[in-house]
MARBA-3410 file (N, C-alpha, C, O; in Angstrom, 1 decimal):
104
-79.4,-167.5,111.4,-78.0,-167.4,111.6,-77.8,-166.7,112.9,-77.9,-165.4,112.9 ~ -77.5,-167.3,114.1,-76.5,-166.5,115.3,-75.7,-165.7,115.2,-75.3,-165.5,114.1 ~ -75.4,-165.2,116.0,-74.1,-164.4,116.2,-72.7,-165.1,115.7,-71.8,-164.7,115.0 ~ -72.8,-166.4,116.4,-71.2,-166.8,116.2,-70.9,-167.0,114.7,-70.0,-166.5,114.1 ~ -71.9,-168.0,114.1,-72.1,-167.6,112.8,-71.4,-167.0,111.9,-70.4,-167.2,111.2
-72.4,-166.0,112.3,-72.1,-164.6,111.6,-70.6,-164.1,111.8,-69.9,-163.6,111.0 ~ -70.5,-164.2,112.6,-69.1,-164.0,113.0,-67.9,-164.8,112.5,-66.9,-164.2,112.2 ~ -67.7,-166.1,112.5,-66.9,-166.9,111.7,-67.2,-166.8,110.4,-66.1,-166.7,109.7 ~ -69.0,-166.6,109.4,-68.6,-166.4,108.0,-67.7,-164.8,107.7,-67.1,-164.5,106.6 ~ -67.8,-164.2,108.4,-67.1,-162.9,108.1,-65.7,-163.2,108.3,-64.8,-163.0,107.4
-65.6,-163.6,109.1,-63.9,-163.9,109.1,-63.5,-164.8,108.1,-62.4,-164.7,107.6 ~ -64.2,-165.6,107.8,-63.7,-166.9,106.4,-64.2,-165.6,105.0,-63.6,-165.7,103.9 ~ -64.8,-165.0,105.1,-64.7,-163.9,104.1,-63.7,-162.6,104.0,-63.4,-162.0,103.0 ~ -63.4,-162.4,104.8,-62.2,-161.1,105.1,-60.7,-162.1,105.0,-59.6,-161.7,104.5 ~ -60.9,-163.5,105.6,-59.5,-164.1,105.1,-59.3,-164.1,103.9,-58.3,-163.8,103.3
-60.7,-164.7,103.3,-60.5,-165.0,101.7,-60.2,-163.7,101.0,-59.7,-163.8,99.9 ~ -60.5,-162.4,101.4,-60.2,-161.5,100.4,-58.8,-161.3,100.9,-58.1,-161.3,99.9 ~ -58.3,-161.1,101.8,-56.7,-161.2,102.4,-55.9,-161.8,101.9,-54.9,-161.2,101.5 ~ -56.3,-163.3,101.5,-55.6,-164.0,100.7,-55.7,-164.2,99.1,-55.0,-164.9,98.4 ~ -56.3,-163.5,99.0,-56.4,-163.3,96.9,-55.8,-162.3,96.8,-55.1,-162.2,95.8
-55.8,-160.6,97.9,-55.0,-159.7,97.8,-53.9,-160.0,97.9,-53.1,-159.1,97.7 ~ -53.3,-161.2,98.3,-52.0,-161.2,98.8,-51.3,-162.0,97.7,-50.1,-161.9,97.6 ~ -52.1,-162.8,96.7,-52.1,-163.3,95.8,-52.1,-162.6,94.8,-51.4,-162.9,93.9 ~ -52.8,-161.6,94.7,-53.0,-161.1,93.4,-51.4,-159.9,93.7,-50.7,-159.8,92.7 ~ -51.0,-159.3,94.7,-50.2,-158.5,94.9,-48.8,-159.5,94.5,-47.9,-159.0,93.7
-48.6,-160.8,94.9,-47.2,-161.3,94.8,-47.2,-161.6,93.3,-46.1,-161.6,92.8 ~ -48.3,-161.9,92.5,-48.3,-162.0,91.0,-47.8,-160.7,90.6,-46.7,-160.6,90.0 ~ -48.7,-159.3,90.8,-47.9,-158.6,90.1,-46.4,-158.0,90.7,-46.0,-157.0,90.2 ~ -45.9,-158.7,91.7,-44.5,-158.1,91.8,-44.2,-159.3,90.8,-43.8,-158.8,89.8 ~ -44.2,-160.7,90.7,-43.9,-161.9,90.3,-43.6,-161.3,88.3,-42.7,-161.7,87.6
-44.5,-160.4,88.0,-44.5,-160.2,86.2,-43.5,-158.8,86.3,-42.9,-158.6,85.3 ~ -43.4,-158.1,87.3,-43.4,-156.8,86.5,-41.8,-156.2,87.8,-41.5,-155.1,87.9 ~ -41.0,-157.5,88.5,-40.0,-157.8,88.8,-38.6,-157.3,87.6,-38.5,-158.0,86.6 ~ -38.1,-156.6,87.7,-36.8,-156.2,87.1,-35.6,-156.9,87.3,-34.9,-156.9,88.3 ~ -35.4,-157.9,85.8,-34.4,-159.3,85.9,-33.0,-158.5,86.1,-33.0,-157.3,85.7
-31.8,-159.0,86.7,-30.7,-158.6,86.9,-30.1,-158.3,85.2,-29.4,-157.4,84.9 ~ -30.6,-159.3,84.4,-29.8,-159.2,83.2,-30.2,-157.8,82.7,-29.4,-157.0,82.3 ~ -31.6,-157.7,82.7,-32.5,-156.3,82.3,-31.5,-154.7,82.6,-31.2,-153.8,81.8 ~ -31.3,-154.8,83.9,-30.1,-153.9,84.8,-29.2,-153.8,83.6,-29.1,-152.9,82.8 ~ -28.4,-155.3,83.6,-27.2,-155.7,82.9,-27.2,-154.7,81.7,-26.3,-153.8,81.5
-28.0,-154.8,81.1,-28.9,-154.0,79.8,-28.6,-152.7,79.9,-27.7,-152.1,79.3 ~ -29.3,-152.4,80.7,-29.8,-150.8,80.9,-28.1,-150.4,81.0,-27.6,-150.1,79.9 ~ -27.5,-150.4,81.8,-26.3,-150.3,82.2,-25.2,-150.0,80.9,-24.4,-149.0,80.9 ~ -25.4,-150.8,80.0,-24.5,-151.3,78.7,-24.6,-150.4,78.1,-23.7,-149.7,77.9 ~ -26.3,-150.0,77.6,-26.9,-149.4,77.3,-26.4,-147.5,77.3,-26.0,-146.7,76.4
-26.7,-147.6,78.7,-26.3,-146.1,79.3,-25.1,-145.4,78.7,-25.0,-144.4,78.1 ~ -23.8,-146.6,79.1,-22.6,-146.8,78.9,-22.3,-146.3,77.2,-21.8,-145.3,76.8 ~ -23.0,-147.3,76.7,-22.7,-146.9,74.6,-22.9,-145.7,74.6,-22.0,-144.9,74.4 ~ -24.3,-145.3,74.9,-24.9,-143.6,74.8,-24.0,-142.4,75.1,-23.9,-141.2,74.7 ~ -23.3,-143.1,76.2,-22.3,-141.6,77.0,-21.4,-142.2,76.0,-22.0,-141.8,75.0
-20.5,-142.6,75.6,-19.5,-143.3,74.8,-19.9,-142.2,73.1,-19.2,-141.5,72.4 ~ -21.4,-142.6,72.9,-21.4,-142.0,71.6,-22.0,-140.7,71.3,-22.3,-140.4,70.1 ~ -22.1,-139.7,72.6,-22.0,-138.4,73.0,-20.7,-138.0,72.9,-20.4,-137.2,72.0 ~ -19.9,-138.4,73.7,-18.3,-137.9,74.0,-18.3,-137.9,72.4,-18.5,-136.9,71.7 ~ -18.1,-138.9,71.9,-17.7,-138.8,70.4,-18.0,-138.4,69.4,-17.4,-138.5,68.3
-19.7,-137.5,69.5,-20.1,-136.4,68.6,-19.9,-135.3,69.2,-20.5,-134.4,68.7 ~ -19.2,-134.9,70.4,-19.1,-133.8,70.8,-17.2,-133.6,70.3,-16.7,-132.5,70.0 ~ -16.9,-134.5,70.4,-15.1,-134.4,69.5,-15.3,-134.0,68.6,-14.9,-132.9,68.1 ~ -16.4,-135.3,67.8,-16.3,-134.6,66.3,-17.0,-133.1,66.1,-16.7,-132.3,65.2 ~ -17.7,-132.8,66.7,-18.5,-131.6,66.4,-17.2,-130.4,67.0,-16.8,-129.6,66.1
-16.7,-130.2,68.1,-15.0,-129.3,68.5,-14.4,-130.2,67.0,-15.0,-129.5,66.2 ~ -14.0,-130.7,66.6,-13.1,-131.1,65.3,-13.3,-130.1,64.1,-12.4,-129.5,63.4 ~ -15.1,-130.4,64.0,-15.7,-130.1,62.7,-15.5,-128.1,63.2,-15.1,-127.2,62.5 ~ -15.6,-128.0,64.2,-15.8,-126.1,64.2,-14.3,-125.9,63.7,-14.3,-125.2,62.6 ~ -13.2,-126.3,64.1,-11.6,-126.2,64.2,-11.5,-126.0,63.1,-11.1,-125.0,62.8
-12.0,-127.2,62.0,-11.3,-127.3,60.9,-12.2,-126.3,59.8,-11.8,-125.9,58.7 ~ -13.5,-125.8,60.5,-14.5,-125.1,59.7,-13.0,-123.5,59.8,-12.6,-122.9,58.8 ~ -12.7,-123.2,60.8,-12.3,-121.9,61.5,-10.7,-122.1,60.5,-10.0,-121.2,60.1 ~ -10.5,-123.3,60.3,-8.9,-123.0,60.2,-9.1,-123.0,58.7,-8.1,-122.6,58.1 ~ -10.1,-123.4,57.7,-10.6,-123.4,56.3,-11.1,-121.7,55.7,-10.7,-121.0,54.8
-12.4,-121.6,57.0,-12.2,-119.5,56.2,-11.1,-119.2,56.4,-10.5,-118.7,55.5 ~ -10.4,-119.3,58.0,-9.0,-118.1,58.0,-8.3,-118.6,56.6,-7.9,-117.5,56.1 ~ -8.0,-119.8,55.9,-6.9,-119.9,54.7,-8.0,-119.5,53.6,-7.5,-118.9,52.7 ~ -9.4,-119.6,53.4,-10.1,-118.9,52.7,-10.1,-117.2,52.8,-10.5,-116.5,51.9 ~ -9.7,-116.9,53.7,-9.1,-115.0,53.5,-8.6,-115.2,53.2,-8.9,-115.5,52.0
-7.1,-115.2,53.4,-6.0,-115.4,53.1,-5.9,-115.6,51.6,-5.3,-115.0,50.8 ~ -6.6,-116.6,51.5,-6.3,-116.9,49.4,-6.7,-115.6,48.7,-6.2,-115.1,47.7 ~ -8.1,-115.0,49.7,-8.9,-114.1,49.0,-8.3,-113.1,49.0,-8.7,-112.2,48.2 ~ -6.9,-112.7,50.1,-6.2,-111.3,49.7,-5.2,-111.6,48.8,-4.7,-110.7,48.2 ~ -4.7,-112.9,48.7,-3.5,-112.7,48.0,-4.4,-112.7,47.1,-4.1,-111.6,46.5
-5.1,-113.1,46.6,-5.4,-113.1,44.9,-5.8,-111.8,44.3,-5.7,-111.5,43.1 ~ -6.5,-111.0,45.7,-6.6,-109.2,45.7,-5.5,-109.1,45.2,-5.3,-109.2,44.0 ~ -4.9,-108.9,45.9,-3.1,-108.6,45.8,-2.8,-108.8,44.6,-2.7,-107.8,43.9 ~ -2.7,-109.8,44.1,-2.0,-110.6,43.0,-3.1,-109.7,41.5,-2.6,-109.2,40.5 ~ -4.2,-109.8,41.8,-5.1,-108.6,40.7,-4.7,-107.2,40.4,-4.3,-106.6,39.4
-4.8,-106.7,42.1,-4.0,-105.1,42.1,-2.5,-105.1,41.3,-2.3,-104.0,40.7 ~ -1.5,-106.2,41.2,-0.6,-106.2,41.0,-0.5,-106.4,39.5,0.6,-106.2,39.0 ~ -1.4,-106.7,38.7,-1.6,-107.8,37.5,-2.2,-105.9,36.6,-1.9,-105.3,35.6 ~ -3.2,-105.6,37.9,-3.7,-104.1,36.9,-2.2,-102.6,36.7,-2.0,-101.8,35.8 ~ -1.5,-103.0,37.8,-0.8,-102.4,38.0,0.2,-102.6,36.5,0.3,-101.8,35.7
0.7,-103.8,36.5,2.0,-104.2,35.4,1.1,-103.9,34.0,2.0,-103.5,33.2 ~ -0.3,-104.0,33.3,-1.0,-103.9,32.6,-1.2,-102.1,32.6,-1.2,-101.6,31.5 ~ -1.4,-101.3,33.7,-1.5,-99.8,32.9,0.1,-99.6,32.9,0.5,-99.0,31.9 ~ 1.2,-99.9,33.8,2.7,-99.6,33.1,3.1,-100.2,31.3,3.4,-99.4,30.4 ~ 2.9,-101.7,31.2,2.8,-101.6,29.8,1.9,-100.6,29.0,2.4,-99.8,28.2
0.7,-100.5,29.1,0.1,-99.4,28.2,1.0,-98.0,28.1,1.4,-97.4,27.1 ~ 1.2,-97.7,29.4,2.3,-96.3,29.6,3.9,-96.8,28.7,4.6,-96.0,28.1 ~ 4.1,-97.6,28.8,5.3,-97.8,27.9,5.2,-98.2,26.4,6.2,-98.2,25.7 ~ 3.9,-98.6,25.8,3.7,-99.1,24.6,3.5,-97.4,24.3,4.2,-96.9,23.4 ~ 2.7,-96.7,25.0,2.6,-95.4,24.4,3.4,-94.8,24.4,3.1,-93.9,23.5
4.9,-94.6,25.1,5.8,-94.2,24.7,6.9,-94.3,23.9,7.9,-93.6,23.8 ~ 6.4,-95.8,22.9,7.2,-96.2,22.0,6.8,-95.8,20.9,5.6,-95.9,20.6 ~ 7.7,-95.1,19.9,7.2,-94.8,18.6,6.6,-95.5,17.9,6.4,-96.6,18.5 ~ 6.1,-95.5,16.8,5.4,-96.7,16.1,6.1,-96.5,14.5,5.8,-97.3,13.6
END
């Protein structure tokens, strides 16, 4: 084998790997290419998710509100009914003090 040879099969060998890299590179852009509808997707997608954030974070500010406005009327029952006991022992030792002052 000569020089020129030698020299042309290297070149028909460095093209051929040139062109199978170039092949093998446009295949995988060719599979792994992101379809417009895919986007379309993602997008929709994103869109629902923030949609159904906002709307557990309403209900979750809802759910504290109504937690907050349920103890405050749960005190509230809990003193009047204080109240209403203190009041109840109250009328119960006055009758005792008045039955005892009734002759028998």
């Amino acid at each position: 084998m000569n020089r020129t040879e030698f020299i042309i099969t290297t070149a028909i060998i460095l093209f051929a790997a040139f062109a199978m890299g170039w092949f093998a590179n446009w295949l995988v852009h060719r599979f792994t290419r992101v379809r417009q509808s895919d986007v379309a997707d993602l997008d929709r997608m994103s869109q629902e998710l923030h949609e159904a954030e906002e709307t557990r974070d309403q209900a979750i500010t809802y759910l504290q509100q109504r937690e907050a406005e349920l103890t405050n009327q749960l005190t509230q029952t809990e003193a009047e009914l204080q109240a209403a006991m203190e009041g109840l022992r109250e009328a119960r030792r006055e009758a005792e003090e008045l039955r005892s002052q009734i002759p028998h």
